[in-house]
N, C-alpha and C positions, 0 to 999 in steps of 0.2 A: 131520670134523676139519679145522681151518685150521695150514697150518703155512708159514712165514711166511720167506723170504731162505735158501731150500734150494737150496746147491751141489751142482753136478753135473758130472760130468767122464766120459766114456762116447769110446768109439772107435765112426766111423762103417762106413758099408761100403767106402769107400775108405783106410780106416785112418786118416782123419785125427783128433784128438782134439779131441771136442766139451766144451768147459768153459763156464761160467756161473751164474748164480743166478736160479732159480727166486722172483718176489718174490711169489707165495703160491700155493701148491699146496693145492686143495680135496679131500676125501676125502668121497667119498660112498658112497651104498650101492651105487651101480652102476661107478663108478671115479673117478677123477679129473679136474678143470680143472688146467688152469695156467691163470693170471691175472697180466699183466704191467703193470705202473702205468707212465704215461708221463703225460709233464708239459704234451707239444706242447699246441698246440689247432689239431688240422687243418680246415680248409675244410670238405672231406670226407670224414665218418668211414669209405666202405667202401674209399678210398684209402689212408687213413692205415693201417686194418687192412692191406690188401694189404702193404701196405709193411713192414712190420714180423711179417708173418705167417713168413718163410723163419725169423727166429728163434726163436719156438714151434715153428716143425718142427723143428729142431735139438731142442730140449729134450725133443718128447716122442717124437724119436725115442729120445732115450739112456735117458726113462725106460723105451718100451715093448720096447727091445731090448735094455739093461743092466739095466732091474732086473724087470722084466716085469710091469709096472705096467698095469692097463687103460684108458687113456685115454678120454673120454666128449666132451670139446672142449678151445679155446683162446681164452683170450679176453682183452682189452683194456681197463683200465680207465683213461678219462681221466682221470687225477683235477683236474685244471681245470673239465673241463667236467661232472665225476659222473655220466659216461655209461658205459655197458659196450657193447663191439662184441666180437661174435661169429659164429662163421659160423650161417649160418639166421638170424641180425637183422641 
């Protein structure tokens, strides 16, 4: 199942409150992506990934610790460039 600009608002371990929008959350047989669309076009894509990875851990902490969702990865879609980064590519 694709489900497409899913808000989320989840308290961390330091109590702080993690909010944002999930812009498509994949549902598979074994758990879940998150997949975040960005418009940049970096140089280098395992740069750009880093860079941008602390916010995927914010989301999928709140989904695997507020809603107990099983996460499977996180990943990046350029969409300028029609490339997907992920970890293991």
């Amino acid at each position: 199942a694709l489900n497409w600009e899913v808000p989320i608002t989840s308290t961390n371990r330091n109590g702080s409150v993690i909010g944002g929008t999930i812009d498509l959350l994949v549902e598979t047989k074994n758990g879940f992506w998150i997949v975040d669309h960005k418009t940049d076009e970096p140089e280098n894509l395992e740069e750009g990934y880093r860079q941008y990875l602390p916010q995927l851990m914010c989301y999928s902490q709140a989904l695997k610790e507020g809603m107990g969702l099983e996460l499977i990865n996180v990943a990046i879609h350029w969409a300028c460039l029609g490339v997907i980064s992920y970890a293991g590519r």
